[in-house]
N, C-alpha and C positions, 0 to 999 in steps of 0.2 A: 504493500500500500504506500501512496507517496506522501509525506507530509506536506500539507499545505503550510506554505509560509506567512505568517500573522502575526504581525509586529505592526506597534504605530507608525514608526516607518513608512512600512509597505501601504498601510493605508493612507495616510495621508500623499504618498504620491498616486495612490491609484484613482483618487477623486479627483486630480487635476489632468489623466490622463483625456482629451479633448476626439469625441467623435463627430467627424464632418461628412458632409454629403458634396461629393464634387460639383461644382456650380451649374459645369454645362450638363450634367446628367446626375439626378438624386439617388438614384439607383445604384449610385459608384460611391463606395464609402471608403472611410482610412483613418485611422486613429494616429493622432501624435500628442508629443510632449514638447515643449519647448523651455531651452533654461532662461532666464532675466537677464544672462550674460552674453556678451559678443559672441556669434552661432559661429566656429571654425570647425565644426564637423558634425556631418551631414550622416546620419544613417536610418537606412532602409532598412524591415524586416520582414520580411517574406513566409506566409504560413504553407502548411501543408495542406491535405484534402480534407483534415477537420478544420481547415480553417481559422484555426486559435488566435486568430491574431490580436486579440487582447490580452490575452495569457501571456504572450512573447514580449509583447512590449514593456506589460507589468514588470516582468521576470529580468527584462534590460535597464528598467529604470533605475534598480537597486544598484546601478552600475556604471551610470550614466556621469559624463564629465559634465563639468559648469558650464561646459562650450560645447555642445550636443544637442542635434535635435534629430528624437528619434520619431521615425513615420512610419505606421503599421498598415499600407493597404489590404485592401479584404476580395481577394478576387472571386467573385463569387461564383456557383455552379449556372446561373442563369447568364451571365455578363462576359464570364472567363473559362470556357470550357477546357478550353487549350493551353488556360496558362502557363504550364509549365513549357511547354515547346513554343511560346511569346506568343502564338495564337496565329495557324496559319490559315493560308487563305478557305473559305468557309466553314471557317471554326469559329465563327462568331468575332467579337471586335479585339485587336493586338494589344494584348496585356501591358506590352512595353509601351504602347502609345497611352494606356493608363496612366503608367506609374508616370510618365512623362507628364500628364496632365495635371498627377497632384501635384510633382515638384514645383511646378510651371505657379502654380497656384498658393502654395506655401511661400513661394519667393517674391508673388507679388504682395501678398497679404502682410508680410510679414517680415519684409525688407531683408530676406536674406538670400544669399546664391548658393544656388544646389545644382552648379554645373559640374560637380565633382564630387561623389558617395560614395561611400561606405554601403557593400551591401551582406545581410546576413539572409540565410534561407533553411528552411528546416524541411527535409524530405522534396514534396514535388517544391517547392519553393527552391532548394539545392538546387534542383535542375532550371526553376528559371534565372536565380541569378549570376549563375555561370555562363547560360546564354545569353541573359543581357549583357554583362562583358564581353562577351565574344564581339556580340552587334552592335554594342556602342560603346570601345572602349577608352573613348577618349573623355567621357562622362564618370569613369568608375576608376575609384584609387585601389579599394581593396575588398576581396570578397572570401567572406565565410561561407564554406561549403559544408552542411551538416547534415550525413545519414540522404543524400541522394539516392534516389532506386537506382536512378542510369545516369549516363553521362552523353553529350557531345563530345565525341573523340576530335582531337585535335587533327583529321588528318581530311585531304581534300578526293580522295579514293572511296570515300564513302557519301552518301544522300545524306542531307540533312533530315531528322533531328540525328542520326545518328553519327554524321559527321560533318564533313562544312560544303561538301558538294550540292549546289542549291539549282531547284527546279523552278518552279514560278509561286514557292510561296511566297517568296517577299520581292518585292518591286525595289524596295531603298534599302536595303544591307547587302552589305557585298563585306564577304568575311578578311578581312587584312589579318593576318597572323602574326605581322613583323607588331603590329599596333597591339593587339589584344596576351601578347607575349609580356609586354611593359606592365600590366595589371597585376597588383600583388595578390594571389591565392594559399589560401588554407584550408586543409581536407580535414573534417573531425567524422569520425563514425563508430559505434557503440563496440564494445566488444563482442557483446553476445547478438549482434545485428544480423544474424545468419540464415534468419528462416526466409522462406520462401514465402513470405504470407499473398494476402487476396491485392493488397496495393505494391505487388511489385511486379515491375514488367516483367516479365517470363517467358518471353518471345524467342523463337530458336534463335532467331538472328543478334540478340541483345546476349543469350547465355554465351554466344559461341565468339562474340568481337568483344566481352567484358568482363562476364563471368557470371559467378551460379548466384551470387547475392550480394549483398551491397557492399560486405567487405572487401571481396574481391576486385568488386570494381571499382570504389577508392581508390585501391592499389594499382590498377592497372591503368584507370586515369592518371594520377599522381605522375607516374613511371613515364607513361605517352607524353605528360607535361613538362618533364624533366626531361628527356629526350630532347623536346623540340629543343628548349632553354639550349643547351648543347649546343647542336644542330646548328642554331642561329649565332650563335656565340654573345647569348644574352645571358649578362649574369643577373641571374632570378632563380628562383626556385619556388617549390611547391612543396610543404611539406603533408605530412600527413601523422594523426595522432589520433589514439584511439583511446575510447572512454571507457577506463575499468568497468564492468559489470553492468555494462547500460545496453538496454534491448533496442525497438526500435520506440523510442518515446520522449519525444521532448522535454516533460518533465522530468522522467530520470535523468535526461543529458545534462539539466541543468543542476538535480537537485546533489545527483552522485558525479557526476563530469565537472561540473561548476561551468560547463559550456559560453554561456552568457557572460559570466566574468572573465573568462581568457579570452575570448573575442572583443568587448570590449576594452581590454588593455590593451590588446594587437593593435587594435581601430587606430588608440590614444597615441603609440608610439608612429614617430616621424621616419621610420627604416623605408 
């Protein structure tokens, strides 16, 4: 059983955490926080298919620098079917053209710039904020990849989603590799993350270019990512860390991994 965290604390930030309706469609929601102080880092947090996305931001705020403003959108099952693969063509409306509208809107309201984030994503969220890096990496400084089912393989011999060779989902992304190479990545995924459960792709073509479960494919991402780095003679890396005793569940990442609080340190430092 997980223990719920319940401190004055926690509550009194979880009453100032702020849920908005996106102006050009109310249908499109997103939870943030904002600090009193000068906003120098911008982070996104990306939920999985329950959706938690007030859980995640709660669970980041206890964490949060004086100079942070964290944004939780909610992509929903009716608005974002696709989000995790950014939402291709007739998969309903592009998720990254979402998150692009809350930023767009947070930074008028709110007089700050969010041309350059911080993002974190927990499961199918893992998988979109990796491909929003991919797609727009000149918007994104550093991204937490936590417990992805699959990944976008860095390599251009494969279709997209599963690698960067692209058909006519998207009209405006053309994948630069030398550009999305500069973006700083870190892989976290549970230890015991191994079962094959009902939300993982299981698809022959994902077992046989990845592997049998999310661990695996961490690992084989990571490795593909570290290769390139190589390859190009970029010095970057990717690391990859695994959370003692954590299955696949946000809460335990957080409450046994401390997930939220090493990510947020990460975010905080300047490397």
């Amino acid at each position: 059983m997980i223990m719920q965290k319940d401190n004055k604390n926690t509550k009194k930030i979880n009453t100032i955490i702020k849920k908005e309706s996106l102006s050009s469609c109310d249908q499109l929601e997103y939870y943030y926080l904002k600090s009193d102080k000068e906003i120098n880092n911008i982070v996104v947090l990306v939920h999985g298919i329950s959706r938690n996305a007030r859980e995640i931001i709660a669970n980041f705020s206890e964490h949060m620098a004086k100079d942070t403003l964290l944004i939780a959108p909610v992509f929903t099952k009716e608005f974002a079917t696709d989000y995790q693969r950014l939402g291709r063509q007739n998969k309903g409306p592009r998720a990254d053209y979402i998150l692009q509208a809350i930023l767009n809107e947070i930074s008028s309201e709110h007089a700050v710039k969010t041309n350059k984030i911080n993002l974190f994503g927990f499961s199918a969220g893992a998988q979109f904020v990796h491909r929003y890096a991919f797609a727009h990496p000149s918007h994104v400084n550093k991204v937490a990849i936590v417990a992805a089912g699959w990944y976008t393989m860095p390599k251009f011999d494969e279709y997209y989603p599963y690698g960067l060779k692209l058909r006519d989902e998207f009209t405006d992304i053309d994948f630069e590799m030398m550009r999305f190479l500069r973006v700083k990545y870190r892989v976290y995924v549970g230890e015991k993350d191994y079962l094959r459960d009902k939300s993982l792709n299981k698809s022959k073509r994902v077992d046989r270019l990845q592997g049998q479960n999310r661990l695996e494919r961490a690992e084989n991402w990571t490795n593909e990512m570290n290769q390139c780095f190589k390859n190009k003679s970029i010095k970057n890396r990717v690391s990859l860390e695994i959370l003692d005793n954590v299955t696949h569940d946000f809460g335990l990442a957080d409450t046994l991994g401390h997930v939220c609080g090493k990510v947020s340190r990460w975010f905080q430092q300047t490397d």
